[in-house]
C-alpha positions, 0 to 999 in steps of 0.5 A: 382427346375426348369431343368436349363440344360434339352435337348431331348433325341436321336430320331435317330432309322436309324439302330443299330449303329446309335441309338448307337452311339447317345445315347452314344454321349447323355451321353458324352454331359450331362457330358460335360455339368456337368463341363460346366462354373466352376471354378478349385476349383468347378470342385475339390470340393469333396460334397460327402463321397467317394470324388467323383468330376466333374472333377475325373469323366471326368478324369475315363470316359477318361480312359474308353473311351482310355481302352474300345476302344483303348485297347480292341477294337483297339489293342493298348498297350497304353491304357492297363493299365489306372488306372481309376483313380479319384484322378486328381493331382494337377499340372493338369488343369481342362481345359486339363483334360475335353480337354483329354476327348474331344479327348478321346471321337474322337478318340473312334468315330473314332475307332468305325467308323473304325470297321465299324460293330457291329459285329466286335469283340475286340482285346483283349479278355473281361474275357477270350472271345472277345466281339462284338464293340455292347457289348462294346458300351452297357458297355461304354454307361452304365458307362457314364449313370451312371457318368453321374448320379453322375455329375447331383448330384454333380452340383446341390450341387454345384451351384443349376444347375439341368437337364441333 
């Protein structure tokens, strides 16, 4: 099947943070690109033994994105206990779940901009020990690769579309 939805690839090599950053912006927008055009019940239609949808996807990597970066990063006590869940309730709109993510995803661009430095280590200790802003973009970056991953799958089963 032809790619439908295929884009290049980040060429941004002007520094550490920078490659980062447009990596992990990469990954986001493959996600993003996944729910792109569904409706409600295509965006909840569960195609897969675990029960895995588009739209628990975006709802876990929200998560992520507040726990990783506004908890462990930033301090802040809000994101200290998101569930990660990917059951999304019933009474919740697609279109506010992918616009919760949005915001996630400027208010972690902000976070990282304000550590300003790689180097810069968490608030909040990761298994007993601070970690560098660098390892926690490696993490986050990694878990949107592979969410990504199962959004590429779960859209082709749902209406043929393919590429990342």
């Amino acid at each position: 099947m032809l790619e439908s939805q295929r884009e290049r690839v980040p060429l941004n090599d002007g520094g550490e943070l920078d490659t980062a950053m447009a990596f992990l912006a990469f990954a986001r927008a493959c996600v993003l690109k996944k729910v792109d055009g569904l409706d409600e019940e295509q965006l909840r239609r569960r195609l897969v033994v675990s029960g895995t949808t588009l739209l628990g996807l975006v709802q876990h990597l929200t998560d992520a994105e507040r726990y990783w970066f506004g908890h462990k990063v930033a301090g802040d006590a809000r994101y200290a206990d998101v569930d990660f869940d990917m059951d999304v309730a019933a009474d919740r709109r697609a279109d506010e779940v992918v616009a919760g993510y949005r915001a996630a995803i400027a208010d972690s661009d902000a976070l990282i901009r304000a550590a300003g430095d790689l180097e810069a280590r968490t608030a909040h200790p990761v298994h007993d020990d601070t970690r560098t802003l660098r390892w926690v973009l490696a993490h986050i970056t990694s878990e949107t690769v592979r969410h990504a991953g199962h959004a590429d799958i779960l859209r082709e089963l749902i209406d043929g579309v393919t590429g990342r």
